[in-house]
DODRENBA-877197 format. One line per 5 residues: number of its first residue (from 1); their letters; for each residue x, y, z of C-alpha. Coordinates in steps of 0.02 Angstrom, whole numbers, plus 50000, padded with zeros to 5 digits. Example, Ala and Ser with C-alpha at 12.3 -4.5 7.8 and 13.67 -1.06 7.14 Angstrom:
residues 2
1 = AS = 50615 49775 50390 ~ 50684 49947 50357
END
This chain:
residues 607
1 = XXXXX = 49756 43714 47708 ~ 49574 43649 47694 ~ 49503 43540 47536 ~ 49414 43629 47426 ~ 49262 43535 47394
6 = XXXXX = 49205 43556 47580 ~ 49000 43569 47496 ~ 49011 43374 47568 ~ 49094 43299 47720 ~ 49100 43145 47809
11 = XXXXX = 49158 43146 47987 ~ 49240 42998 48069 ~ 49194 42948 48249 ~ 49359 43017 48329 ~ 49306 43175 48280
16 = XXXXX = 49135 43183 48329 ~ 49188 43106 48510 ~ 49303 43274 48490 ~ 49153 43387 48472 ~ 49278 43455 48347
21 = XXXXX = 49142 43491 48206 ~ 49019 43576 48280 ~ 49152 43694 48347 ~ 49240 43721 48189 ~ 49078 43760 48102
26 = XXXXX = 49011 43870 48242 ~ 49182 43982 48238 ~ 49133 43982 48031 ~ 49285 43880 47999 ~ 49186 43765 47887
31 = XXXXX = 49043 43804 47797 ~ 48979 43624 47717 ~ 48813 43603 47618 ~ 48784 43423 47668 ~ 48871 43320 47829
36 = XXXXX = 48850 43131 47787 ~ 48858 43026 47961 ~ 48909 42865 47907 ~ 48769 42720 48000 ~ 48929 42626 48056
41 = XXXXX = 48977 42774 48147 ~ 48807 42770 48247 ~ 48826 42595 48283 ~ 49005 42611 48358 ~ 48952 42764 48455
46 = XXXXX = 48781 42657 48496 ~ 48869 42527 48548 ~ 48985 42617 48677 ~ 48847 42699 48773 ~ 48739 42549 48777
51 = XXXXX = 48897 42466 48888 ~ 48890 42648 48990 ~ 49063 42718 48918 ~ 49052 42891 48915 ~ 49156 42910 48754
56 = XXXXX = 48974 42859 48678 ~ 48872 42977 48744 ~ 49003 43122 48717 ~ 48977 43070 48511 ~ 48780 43065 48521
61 = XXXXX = 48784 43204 48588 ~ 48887 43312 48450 ~ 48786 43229 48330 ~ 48626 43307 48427 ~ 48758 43483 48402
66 = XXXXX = 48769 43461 48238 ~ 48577 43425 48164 ~ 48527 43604 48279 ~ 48680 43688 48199 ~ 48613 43615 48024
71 = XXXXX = 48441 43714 48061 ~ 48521 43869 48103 ~ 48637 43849 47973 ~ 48544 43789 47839 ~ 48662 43641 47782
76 = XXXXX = 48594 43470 47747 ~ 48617 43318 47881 ~ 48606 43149 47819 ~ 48625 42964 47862 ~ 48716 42833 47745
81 = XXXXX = 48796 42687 47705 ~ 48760 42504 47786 ~ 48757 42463 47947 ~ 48882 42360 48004 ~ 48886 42185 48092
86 = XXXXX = 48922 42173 48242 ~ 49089 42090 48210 ~ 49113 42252 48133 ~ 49096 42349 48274 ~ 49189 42239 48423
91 = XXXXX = 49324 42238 48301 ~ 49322 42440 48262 ~ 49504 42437 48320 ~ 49569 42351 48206 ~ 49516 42479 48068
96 = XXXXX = 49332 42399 48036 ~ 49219 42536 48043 ~ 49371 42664 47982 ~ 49362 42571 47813 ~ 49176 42597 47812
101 = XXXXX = 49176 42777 47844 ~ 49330 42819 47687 ~ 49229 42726 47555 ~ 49075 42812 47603 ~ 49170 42982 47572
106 = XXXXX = 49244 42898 47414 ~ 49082 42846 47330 ~ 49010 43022 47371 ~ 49147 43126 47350 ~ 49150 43198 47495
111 = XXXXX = 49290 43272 47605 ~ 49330 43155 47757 ~ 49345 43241 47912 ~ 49452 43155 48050 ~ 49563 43170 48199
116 = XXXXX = 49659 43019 48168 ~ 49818 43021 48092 ~ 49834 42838 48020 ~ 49643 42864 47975 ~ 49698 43031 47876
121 = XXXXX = 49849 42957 47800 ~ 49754 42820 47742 ~ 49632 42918 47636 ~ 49769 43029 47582 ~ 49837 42881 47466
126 = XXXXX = 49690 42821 47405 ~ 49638 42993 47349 ~ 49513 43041 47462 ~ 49495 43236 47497 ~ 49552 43257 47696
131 = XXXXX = 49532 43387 47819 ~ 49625 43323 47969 ~ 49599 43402 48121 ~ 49728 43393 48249 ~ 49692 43387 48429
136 = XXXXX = 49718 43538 48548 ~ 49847 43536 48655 ~ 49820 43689 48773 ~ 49768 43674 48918 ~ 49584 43758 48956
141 = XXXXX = 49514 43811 49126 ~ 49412 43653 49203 ~ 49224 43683 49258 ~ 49311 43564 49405 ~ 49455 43701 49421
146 = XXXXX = 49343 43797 49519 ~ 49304 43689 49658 ~ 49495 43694 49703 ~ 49591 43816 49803 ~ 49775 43793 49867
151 = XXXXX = 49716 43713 50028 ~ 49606 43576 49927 ~ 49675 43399 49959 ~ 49516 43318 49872 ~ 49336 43370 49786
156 = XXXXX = 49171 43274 49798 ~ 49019 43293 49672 ~ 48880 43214 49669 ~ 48721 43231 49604 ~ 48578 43311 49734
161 = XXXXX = 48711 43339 49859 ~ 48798 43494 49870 ~ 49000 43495 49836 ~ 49098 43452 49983 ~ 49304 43454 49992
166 = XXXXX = 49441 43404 50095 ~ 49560 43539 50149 ~ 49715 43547 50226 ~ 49886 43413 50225 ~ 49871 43239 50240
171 = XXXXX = 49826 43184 50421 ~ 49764 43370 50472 ~ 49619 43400 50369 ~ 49446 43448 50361 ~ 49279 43408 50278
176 = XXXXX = 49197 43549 50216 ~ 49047 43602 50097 ~ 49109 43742 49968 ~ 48917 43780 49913 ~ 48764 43753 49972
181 = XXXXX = 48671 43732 49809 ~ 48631 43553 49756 ~ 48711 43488 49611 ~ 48604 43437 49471 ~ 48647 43254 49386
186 = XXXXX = 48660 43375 49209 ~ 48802 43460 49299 ~ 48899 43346 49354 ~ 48870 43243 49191 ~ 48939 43397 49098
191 = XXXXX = 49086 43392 49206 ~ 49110 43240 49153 ~ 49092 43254 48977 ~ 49227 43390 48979 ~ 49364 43307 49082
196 = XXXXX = 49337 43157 48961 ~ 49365 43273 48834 ~ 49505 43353 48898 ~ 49593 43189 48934 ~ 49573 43123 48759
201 = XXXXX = 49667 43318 48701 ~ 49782 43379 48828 ~ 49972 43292 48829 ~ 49975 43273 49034 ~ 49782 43184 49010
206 = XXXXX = 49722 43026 48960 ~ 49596 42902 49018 ~ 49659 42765 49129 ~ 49544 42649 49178 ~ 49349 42633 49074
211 = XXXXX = 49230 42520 49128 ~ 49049 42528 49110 ~ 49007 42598 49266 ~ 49146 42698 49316 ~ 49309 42784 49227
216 = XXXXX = 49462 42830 49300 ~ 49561 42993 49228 ~ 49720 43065 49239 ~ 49706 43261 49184 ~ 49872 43345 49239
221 = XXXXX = 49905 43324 49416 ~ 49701 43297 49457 ~ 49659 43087 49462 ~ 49474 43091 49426 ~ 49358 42952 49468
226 = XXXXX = 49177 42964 49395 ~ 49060 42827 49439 ~ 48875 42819 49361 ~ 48735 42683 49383 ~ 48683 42551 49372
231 = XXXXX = 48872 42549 49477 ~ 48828 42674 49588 ~ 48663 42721 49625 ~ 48685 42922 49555 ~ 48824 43030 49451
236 = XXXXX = 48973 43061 49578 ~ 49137 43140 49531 ~ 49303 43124 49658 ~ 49445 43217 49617 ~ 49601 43210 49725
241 = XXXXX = 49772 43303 49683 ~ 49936 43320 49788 ~ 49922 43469 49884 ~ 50115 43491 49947 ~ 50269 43403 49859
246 = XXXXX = 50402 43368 49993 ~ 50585 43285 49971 ~ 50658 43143 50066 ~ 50736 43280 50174 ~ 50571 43361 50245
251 = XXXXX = 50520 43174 50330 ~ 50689 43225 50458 ~ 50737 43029 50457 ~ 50845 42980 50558 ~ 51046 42942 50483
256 = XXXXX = 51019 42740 50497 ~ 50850 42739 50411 ~ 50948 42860 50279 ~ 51080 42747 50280 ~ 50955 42591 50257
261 = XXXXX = 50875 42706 50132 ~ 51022 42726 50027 ~ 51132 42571 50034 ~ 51014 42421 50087 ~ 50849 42438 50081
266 = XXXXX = 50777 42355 49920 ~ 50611 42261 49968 ~ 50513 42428 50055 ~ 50346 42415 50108 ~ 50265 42596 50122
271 = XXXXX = 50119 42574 50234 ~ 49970 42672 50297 ~ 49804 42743 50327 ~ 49719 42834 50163 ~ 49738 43004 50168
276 = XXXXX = 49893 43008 50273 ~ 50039 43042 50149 ~ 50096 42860 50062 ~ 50114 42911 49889 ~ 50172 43076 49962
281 = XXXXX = 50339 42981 50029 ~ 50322 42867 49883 ~ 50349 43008 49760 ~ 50482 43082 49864 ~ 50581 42918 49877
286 = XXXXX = 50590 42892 49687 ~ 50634 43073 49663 ~ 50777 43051 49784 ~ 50842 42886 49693 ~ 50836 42982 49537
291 = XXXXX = 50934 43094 49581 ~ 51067 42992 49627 ~ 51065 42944 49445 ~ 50989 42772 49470 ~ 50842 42697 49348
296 = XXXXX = 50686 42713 49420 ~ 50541 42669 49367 ~ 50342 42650 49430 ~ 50207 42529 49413 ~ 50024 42610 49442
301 = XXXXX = 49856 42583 49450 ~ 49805 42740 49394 ~ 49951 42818 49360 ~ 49941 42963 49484 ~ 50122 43006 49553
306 = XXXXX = 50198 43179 49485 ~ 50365 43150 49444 ~ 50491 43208 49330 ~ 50493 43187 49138 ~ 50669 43057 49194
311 = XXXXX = 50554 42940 49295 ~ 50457 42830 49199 ~ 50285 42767 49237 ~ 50200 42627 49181 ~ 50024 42582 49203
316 = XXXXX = 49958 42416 49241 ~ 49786 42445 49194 ~ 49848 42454 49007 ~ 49953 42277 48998 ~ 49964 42134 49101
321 = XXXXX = 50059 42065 49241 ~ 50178 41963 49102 ~ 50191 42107 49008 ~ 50248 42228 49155 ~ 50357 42086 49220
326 = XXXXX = 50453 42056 49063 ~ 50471 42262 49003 ~ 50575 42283 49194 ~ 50700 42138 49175 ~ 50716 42196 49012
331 = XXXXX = 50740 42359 49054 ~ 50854 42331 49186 ~ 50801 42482 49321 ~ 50887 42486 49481 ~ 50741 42529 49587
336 = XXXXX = 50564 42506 49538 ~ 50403 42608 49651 ~ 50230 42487 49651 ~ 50115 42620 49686 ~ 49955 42544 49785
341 = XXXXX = 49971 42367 49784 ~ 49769 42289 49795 ~ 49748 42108 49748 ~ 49834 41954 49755 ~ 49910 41977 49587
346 = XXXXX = 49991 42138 49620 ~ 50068 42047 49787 ~ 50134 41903 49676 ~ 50202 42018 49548 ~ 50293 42134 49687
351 = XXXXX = 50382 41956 49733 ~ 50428 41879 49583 ~ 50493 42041 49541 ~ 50599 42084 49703 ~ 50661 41891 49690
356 = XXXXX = 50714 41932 49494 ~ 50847 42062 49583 ~ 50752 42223 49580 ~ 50756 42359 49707 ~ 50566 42390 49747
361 = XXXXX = 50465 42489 49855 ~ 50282 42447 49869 ~ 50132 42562 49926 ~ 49989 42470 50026 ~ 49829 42523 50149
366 = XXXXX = 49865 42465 50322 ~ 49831 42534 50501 ~ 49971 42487 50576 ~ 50132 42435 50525 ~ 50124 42234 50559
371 = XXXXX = 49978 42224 50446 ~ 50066 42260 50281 ~ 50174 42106 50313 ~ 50020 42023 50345 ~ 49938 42047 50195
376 = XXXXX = 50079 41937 50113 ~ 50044 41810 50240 ~ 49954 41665 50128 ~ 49985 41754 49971 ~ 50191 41685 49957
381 = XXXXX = 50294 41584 50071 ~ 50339 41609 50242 ~ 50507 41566 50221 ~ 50531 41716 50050 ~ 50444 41833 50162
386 = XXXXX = 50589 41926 50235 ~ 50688 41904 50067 ~ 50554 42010 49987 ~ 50511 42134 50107 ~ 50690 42212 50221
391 = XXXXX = 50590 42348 50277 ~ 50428 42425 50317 ~ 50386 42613 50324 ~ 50243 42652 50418 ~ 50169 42837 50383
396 = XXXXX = 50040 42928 50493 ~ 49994 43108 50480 ~ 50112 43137 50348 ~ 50257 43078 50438 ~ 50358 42932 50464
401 = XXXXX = 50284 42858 50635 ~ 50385 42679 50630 ~ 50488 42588 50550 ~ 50494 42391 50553 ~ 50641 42285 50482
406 = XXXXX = 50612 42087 50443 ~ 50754 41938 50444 ~ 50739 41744 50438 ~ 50808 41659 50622 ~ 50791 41474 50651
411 = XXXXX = 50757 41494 50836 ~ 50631 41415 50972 ~ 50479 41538 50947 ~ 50449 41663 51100 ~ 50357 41589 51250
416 = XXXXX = 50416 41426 51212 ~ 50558 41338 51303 ~ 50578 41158 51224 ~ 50728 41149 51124 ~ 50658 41015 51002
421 = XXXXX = 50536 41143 50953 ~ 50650 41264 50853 ~ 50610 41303 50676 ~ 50608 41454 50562 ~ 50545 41598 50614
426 = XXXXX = 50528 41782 50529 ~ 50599 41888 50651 ~ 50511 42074 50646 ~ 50607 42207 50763 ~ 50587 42396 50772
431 = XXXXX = 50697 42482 50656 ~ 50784 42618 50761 ~ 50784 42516 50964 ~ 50816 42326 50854 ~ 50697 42284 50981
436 = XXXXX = 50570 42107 50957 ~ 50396 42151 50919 ~ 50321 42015 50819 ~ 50379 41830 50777 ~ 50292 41747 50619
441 = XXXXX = 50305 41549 50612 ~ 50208 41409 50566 ~ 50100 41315 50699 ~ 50015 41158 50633 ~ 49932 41203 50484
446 = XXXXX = 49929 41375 50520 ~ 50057 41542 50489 ~ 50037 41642 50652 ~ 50077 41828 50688 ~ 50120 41846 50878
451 = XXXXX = 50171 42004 50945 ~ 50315 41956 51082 ~ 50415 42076 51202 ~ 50278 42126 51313 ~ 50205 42044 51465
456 = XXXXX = 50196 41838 51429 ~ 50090 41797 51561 ~ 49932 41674 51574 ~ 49847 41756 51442 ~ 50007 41779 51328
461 = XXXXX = 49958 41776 51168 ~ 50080 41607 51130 ~ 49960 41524 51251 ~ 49795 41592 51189 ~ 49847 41543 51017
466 = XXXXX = 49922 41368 51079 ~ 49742 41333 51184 ~ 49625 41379 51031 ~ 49748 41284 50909 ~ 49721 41115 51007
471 = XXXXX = 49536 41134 51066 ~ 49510 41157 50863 ~ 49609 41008 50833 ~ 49523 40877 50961 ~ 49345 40943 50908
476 = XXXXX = 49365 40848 50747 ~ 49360 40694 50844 ~ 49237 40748 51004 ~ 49133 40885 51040 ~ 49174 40941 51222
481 = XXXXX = 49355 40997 51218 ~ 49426 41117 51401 ~ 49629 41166 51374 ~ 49710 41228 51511 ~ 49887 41298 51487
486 = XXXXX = 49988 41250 51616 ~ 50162 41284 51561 ~ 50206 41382 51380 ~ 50250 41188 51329 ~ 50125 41100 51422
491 = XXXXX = 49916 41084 51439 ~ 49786 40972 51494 ~ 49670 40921 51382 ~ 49481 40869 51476 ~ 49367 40762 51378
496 = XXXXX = 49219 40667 51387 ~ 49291 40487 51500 ~ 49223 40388 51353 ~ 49306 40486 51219 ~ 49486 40464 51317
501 = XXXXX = 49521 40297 51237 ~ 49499 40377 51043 ~ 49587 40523 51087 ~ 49747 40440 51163 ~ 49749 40300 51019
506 = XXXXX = 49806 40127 51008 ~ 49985 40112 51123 ~ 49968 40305 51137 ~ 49997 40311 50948 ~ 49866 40479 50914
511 = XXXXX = 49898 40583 51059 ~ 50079 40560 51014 ~ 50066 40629 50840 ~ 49965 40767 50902 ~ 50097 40813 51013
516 = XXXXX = 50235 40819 50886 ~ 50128 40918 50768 ~ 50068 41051 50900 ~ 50235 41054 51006 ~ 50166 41047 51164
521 = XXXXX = 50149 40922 51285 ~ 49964 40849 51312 ~ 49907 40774 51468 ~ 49734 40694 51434 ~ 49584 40680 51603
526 = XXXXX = 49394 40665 51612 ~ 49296 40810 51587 ~ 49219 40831 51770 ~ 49038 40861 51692 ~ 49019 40681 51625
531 = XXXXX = 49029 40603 51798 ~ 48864 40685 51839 ~ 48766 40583 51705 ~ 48607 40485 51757 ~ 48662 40294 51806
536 = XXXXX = 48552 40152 51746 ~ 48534 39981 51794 ~ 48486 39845 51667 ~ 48316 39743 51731 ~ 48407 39606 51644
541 = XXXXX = 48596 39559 51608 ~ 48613 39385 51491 ~ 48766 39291 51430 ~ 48742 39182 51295 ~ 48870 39092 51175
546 = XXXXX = 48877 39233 51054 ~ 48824 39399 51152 ~ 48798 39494 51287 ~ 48617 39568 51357 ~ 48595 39692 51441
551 = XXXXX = 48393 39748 51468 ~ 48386 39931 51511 ~ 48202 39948 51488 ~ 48092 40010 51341 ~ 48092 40184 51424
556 = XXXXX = 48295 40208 51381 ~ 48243 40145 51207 ~ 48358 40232 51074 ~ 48474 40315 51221 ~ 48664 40320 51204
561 = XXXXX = 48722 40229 51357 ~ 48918 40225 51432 ~ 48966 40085 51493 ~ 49116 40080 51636 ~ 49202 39934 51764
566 = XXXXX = 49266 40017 51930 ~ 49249 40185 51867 ~ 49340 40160 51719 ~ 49258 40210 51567 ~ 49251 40052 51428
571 = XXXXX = 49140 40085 51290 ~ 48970 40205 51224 ~ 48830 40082 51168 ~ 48681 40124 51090 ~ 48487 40041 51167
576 = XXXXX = 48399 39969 51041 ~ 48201 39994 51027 ~ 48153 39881 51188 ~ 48299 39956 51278 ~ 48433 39813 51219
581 = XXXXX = 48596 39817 51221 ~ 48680 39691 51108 ~ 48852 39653 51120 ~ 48983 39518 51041 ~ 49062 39409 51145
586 = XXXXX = 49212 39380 51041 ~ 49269 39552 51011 ~ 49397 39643 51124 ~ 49255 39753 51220 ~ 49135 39582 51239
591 = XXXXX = 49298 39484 51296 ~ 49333 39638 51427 ~ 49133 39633 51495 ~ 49141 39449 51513 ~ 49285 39427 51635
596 = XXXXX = 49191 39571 51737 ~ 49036 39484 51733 ~ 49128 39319 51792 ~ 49227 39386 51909 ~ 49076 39504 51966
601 = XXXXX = 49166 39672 51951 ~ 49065 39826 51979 ~ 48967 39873 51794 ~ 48896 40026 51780 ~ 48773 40117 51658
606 = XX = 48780 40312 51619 ~ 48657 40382 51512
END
């Protein structure tokens, strides 16, 4: 039953954002003398579309309704009370700007109008007239509905382009226009008006994700993205929807995947392309543990599986990792679906969790199976890899195309034959044959993926990884590095002759710990190249009490100059400005050129 003194009302933002008054006074519902728009109201709305939410502009624009219904009408519209501060309006949630609006009815006894039922209850006790309108539940026919047909996997607006869809199942579709008109940017911005709408009404809608660029809706089993600028550069509208709901007995699995399925499998990976059927076999798997009357519940970002009113689904765009992580071990459900797993975060979480004791299956993009376990690589430790993740599910064209399964060996990796080089190493094997396909291990600093079983040959992958590993390890200390692989635990390492000394180390003491770092056995020689450089002979060689000359010339002024005795290399000097070369007696290298000098060994001089 409506107020009586409806000759004044004051509506509250959630109504205007409802376009619920301009309705009710079209249909003649309402017939008011004066509307009074509170100024807080205009600020709150203001404030919204000025960060591009379209909530905002949705208000605005009823307001714009309502002044051309007050000319056709012939009711007053008017502006009043103060407008608030801006601590006001960031902190409208916490009943701010609602205060604002009820005294403003109070002082001019007016009839509040609002859509909020704490708002309405409010004013109820402090004696304010209220005429609450409730929010429609019924479902209405979509301008988007008519884009869709029963092939439609997926619709694409955007503005000056005409509509385009996907049609078909998941891995056999096709790309086709549905009109040939352009769409207008009013059109698709009225789309988007109404499915905003919609989602703040309907019980199967709501808004998931709003940001000031873009906003993410659920609306029954449509998820609706709608992008503006400055994020995108024009209005664009993607709607996707499931187009064929299938049980775990349409994928045909095989009995031991069932088996794994149903009595072992608790750290799932389901991996794949987009488009080819992940959430598809997703929603099928939790459907199938609910219905062997297990807990199940899903974490999602949107929320975007249909599944029954028994499944639970929580969305982690509304709390925070803590906050998801302590509601499941509170809750206690035996298995737990992480619907497309992004960022770092949402890898962490998916660990911590399955190390807390919780059955989980996890959704991530991949193109091929071995690269969902990689995208844990870095993010947690080798070693809890296979504790997290049993088993990987790789989809393709809507079906399941392979399946990996993961355990922890301590073994001597694959193409290596040295016993003393054995450490952990996460075994991956093919599901259904158990045969090896990829070993992950560490390997000096680094956590390598190396597929194994195939042909190890020259160019295995152990060695290519083994060659590049030490070449990037030796150019830290000199530039020209060749590795050649003799053996999968041997190589010889060529350097510069004068850089042999630095790389090998006092008593052998570097090359040693590179060798039990790398696990592989290094066998240092000259690099052929430097035996070609230009040879010099000093004009002038003196030996004094404290130094050794040697005059080059003032044309090898400033030149880097090798020095060797019989061929063998002893030390890199630099030429001063005449040509110079200065060197103390009564260090090691002076005490070394000395006794050659004396006992007239062969110097010579390499540029």
């Amino acid at each position: 039953m409506e107020p009586e003194n409806t000759h004044k009302m004051v509506p509250d933002t959630s109504v205007l954002v409802d376009a619920a008054v301009s309705k009710k006074i079209s249909k003649g519902d309402i017939a008011p003398e004066e509307i009074i728009i509170h100024e807080a109201v205009i600020a709150e709305l203001e404030h919204m579309a000025n960060e591009n939410k379209a909530i905002g502009f949705l208000g605005l624009d009823e307001i714009g309704r309502i002044k051309e219904l007050s000319e056709e009408k012939g009711f007053k519209i008017r502006f009043g009370g103060r407008r608030p501060t801006l601590r006001e309006v960031r902190e409208s949630s916490l009943g701010e700007i609602d205060a604002l609006i009820r005294d403003l009815a109070f002082d001019e006894s007016a009839t509040l109008i609002t859509a909020d039922k704490v708002q309405a209850k409010v004013a109820k006790t402090k004696g304010i007239p209220v005429l609450f309108i409730e929010q429609s539940q019924t479902k209405k026919k979509l301008e988007l509905d008519k884009y869709f047909d029963k092939t439609t996997m997926s619709v694409h607006l955007r503005e000056n382009v005409p509509p385009y869809a996907k049609k078909g199942v998941p891995g056999s579709w096709q790309f086709v226009k549905v009109k040939d008109d352009l769409l207008k940017q009013e059109e698709i911005q009225d789309i988007s008006r109404e499915i905003i709408e919609e989602a703040g009404h309907r019980r199967d809608g709501f808004i998931e994700i709003e940001r000031p660029g873009s906003t993410i809706a659920q609306l029954g089993s449509y998820r609706i993205t709608i992008t503006r600028p400055p994020f995108s550069d024009g209005w664009e509208i993607t709607a996707v929807r499931p187009v064929k709901r299938m049980g775990l007995s349409d994928y045909k699995l095989s009995e031991k995947l069932q088996a794994r399925i149903s009595e072992q499998a608790e750290g799932v990976l389901i991996a794949g392309s987009p488009g080819h059927g992940k959430s598809t076999f997703a929603q099928a798997l939790a459907e199938f543990y609910a219905s062997k009357g297990r807990i199940v519940k899903t974490i999602e970002a949107p929320r975007d599986l249909v599944l029954p009113e028994t499944i639970t689904q929580y969305a982690i765009s509304h709390g925070t990792q803590e906050e998801i992580h302590d509601i499941l071990l509170l809750c206690r459900p035996d298995y737990t679906l992480f619907d497309e797993m992004r960022n770092t975060n949402d890898f962490r979480l998916f660990a911590d969790l399955r190390l807390s004791g919780i059955g989980l299956a996890g959704v991530v993009h991949a193109t091929n199976p071995i690269d969902a376990i990689q995208r844990f690589v870095g993010r947690i430790e080798l070693g809890v890899i296979p504790q997290v993740i049993d088993t990987v599910i790789f989809i393709k064209n809507g079906a399941v195309d392979k399946v990996l399964a993961l355990k922890m060996m301590v073994k001597v990796p694959s193409g290596m034959t040295e016993a003393d080089l054995a450490r952990p190493v996460v075994v991956v094997n093919d599901f259904e044959t158990d045969r090896l396909e990829f070993e992950l291990y560490s390997y000096g600093e680094e956590t390598v993926v190396v597929p194994v079983g195939k042909d190890e040959g020259a160019s295995s992958p152990a060695k290519t990884l083994a060659s590049k590993t030490i070449a990037d390890e030796l150019h830290k200390h000199v530039e020209h590095v060749e590795v050649e692989m003799v053996s999968d635990h041997k190589c010889i390492v060529r350097v510069p002759e004068h850089r042999i000394a630095k790389i090998i180390g006092r008593g052998g003491e570097n090359i040693t710990q590179l060798e039990r770092k790398l696990g592989i056995r290094i066998d240092v020689q000259p690099l052929e190249e430097e035996k070609g450089g230009q040879t010099v002979q000093p004009v002038e060689t003196n030996v004094s009490k404290k130094f050794i000359l040697f005059n080059l010339g003032g044309k090898y002024s400033n030149r880097d100059v090798h020095i060797f005795i019989d061929n063998d290399f002893v030390l890199t000097a630099k030429a001063g400005k005449t040509g110079l070369i200065r060197i103390k007696r009564n260090n090691k290298m002076g005490q070394v050129l000395t006794e050659a000098i004396n006992t007239k060994e062969r110097l010579e001089f390499r540029l």
